[in-house]
C-alpha positions in Angstrom: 0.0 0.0 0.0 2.0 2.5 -1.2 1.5 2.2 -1.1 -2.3 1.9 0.0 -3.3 -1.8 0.9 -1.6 -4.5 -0.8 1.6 -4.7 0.4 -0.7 -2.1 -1.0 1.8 0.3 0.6 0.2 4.3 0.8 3.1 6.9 1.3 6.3 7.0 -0.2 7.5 9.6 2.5 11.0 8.6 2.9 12.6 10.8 6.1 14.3 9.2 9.2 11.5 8.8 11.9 11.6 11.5 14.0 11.1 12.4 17.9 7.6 12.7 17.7 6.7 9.9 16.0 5.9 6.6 18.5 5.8 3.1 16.7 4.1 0.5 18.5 2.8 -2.9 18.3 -1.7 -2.5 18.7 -2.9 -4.8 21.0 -6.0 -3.0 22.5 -9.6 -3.5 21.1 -10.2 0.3 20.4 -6.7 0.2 18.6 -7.7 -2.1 16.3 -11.2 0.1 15.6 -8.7 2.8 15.0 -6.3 1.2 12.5 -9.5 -0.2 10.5 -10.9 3.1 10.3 -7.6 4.9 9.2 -7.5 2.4 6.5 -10.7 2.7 5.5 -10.0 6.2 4.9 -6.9 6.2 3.1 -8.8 3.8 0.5 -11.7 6.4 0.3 -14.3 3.7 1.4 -16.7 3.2 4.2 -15.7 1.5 7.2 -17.7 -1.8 6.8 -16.0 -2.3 3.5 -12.2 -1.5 4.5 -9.3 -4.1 3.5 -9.1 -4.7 7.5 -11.5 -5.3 10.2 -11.3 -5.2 14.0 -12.0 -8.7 14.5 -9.4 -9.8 12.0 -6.7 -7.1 13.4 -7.4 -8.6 16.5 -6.6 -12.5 15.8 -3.5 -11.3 13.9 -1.9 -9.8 16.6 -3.0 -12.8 19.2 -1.5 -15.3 17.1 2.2 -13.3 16.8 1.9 -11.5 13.6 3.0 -7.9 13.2 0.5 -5.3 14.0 1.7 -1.6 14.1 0.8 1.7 14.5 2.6 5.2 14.2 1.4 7.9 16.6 2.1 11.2 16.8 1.1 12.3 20.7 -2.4 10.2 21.1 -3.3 10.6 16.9 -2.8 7.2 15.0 -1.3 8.6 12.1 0.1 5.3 10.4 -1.2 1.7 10.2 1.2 -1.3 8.9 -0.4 -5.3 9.2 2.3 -8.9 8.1 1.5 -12.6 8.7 3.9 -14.8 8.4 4.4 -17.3 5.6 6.6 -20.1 4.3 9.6 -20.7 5.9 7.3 -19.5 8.6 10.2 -18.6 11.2 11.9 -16.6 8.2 10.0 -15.0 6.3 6.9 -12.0 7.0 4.5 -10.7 4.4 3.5 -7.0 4.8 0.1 -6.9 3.7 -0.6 -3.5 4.3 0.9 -0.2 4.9 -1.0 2.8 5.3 -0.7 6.5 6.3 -3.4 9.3 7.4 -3.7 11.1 4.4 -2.5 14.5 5.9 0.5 12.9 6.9 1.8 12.2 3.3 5.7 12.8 2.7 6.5 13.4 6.8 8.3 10.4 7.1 5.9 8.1 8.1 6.0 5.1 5.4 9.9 5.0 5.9 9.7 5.3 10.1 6.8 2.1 9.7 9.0 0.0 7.8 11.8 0.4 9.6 10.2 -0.3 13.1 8.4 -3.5 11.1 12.2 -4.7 9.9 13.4 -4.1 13.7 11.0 -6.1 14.6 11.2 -8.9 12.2 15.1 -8.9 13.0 14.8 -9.7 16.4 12.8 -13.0 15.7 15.3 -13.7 13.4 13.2 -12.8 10.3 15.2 -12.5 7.5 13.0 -12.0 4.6 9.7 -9.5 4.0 7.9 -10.1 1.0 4.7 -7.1 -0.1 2.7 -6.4 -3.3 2.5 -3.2 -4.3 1.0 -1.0 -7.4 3.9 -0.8 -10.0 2.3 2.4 -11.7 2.4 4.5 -8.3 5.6 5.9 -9.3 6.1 7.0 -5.5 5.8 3.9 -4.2 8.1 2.1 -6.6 10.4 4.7 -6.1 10.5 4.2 -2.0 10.4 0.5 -2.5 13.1 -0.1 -5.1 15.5 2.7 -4.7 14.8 3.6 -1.2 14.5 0.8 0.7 16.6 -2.0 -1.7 13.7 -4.6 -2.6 13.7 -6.5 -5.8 11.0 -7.1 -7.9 9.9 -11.0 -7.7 7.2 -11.2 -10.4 4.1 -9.4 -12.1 1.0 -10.4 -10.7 -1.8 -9.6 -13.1 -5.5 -9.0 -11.7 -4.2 -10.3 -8.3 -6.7 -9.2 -6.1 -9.6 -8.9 -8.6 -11.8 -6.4 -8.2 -11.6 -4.0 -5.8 -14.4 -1.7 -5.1 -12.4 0.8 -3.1 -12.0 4.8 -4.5 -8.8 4.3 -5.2 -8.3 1.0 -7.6 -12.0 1.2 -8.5 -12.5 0.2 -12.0 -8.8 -0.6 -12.4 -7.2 -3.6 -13.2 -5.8 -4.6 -9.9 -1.9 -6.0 -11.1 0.2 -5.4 -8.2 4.1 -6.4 -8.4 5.8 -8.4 -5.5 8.9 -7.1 -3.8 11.4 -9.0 -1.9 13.2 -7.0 0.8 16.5 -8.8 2.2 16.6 -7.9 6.0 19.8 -8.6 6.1 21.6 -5.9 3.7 21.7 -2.2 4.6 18.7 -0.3 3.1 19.4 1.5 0.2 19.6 1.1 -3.5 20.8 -1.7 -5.3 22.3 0.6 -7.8 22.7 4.2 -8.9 21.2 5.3 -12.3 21.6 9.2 -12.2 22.1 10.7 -15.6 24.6 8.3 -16.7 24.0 5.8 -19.4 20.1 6.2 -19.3 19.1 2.7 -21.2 17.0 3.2 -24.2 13.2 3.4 -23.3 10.3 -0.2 -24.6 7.2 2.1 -23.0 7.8 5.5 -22.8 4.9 8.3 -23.5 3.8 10.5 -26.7 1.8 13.3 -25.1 0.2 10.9 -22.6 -0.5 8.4 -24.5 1.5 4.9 -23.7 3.7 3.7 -26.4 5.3 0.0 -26.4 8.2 -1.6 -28.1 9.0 -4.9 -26.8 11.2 -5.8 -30.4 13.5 -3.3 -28.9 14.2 -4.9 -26.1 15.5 -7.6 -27.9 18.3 -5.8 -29.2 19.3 -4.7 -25.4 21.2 -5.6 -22.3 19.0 -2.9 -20.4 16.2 -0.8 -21.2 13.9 1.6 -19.4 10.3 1.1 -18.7 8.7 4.6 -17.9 5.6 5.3 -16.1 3.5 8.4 -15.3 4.4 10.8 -12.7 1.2 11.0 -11.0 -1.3 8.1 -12.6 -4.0 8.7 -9.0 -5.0 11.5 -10.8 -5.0 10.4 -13.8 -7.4 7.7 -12.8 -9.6 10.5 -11.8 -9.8 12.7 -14.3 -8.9 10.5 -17.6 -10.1 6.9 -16.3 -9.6 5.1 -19.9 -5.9 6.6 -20.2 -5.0 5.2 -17.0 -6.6 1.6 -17.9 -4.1 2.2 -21.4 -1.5 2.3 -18.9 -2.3 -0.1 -17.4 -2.4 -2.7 -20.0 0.8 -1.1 -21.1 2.7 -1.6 -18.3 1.7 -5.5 -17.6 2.6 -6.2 -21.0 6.3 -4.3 -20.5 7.2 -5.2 -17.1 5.3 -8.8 -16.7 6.3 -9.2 -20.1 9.9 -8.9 -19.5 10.7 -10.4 -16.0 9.0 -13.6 -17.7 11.5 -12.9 -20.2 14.4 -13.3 -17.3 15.3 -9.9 -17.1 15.7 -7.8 -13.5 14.6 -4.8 -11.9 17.8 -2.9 -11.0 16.0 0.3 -9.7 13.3 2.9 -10.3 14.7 6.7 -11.5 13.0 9.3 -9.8 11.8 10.5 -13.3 9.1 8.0 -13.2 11.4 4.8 -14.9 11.8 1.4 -14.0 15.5 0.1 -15.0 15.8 -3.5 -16.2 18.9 -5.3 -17.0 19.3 -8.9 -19.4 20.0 -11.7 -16.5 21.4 -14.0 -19.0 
């Protein structure tokens, strides 16, 4: 969650957490009432129809999974929810991640995910897994580059449909990320301006424009994605579903393919390299 839910990760803030931010493990009934509401309101959708429910927050948390919140003084201002999964003493998945709205770029997506890998270190976890949308250029940005994940694979439709006011009417492909635990965050490489690979989707006005052929003819190649494709979902609905299509067809198209995610420019482009 951006990301919103998924790993759907919601906020790509990336600052160091600061003094006034308290991360937490929920435990407490009215908590969990708390964390389901900020969710449902980060994914514009009423309460009874949010990805999370008090009940289910609840059972999480009794059974050892991770359930944290962010608070700024008594204000629950960030939610983030992993279960384990196979190897289960090894290895988390974060399901979701949000942040109040309001709180958007203060930090609060990079303070949550570094109090959920603190936490997954000391019970020897070694390996978080999320999904996450791949054309929310923030969140691929703070996932790839930031933080140091790779992209496992291209997950097409993968949580069907989703009635929420955010993926409504979208395609819901999501791309999983593997985070090693045990390396130091950061980025896997450095692009900068040097040796910018040649581009298999790029845009012509707005329009997306795919080459696979090139690829062919490539050790690396660029994959580029809009700068801001929320709003674009608002206000140009069947652009964003081009996009959409576009994308799955470039970047599910290639990892099949064998090639790798390096990193994600801040221009709004996924890197890929040849693996063999």
């Amino acid at each position: 969650m951006s990301g919103r839910v998924d790993g759907m990760q919601r906020d790509g803030g990336s600052s160091a957490p600061g003094a006034e931010m308290e991360l937490r493990m929920l435990h407490l009934p009215s908590e969990m009432v708390a964390a389901t509401e900020l969710v449902a309101a980060v994914w514009d959708v009423d309460v009874e129809r949010a990805h999370v429910n008090p009940g289910l927050l609840t059972a999480l948390a009794h059974a050892g999974n991770y359930v944290a919140g962010g608070y700024r003084g008594d204000e629950l201002m960030a939610v983030c929810v992993g279960f384990f999964h196979p190897p289960f003493d090894r290895a988390l998945h974060s399901h979701l991640a949000g942040v109040r709205l309001d709180a958007i770029g203060q930090g609060w997506g990079h303070a949550i995910k570094s109090h959920q890998r603190e936490w997954c270190l000391g019970r020897g976890v070694t390996r978080m897994t999320w999904t996450f949308d791949p054309l929310v250029a923030r969140n691929a940005y703070f996932n790839l580059h930031k933080l140091g994940c790779t992209v496992d694979s291209y997950l097409v439709d993968f949580y069907g449909e989703l009635g929420d006011g955010v993926n409504g009417g979208q395609r819901s492909d999501r791309a999983l990320v593997v985070w090693d635990l045990e390396r130091p965050v950061g980025p896997r490489s450095a692009t900068g301006d040097i040796d910018t690979p040649p581009a298999v989707l790029w845009a012509e006005g707005e329009q997306p424009v795919l080459d696979l052929d090139r690829a062919r003819r490539l050790q690396s190649c660029r994959v580029d994605i809009p700068s801001d494709i929320e709003k674009m979902r608002r206000v140009a609905p069947d652009l964003a579903a081009r996009w959409r299509v576009a994308l799955g067809h470039a970047l599910g198209g290639l990892l099949a393919e064998g090639w790798d995610v390096s990193d994600f420019d801040r221009r709004g482009h996924y890197t890929l390299t040849r693996s063999s």
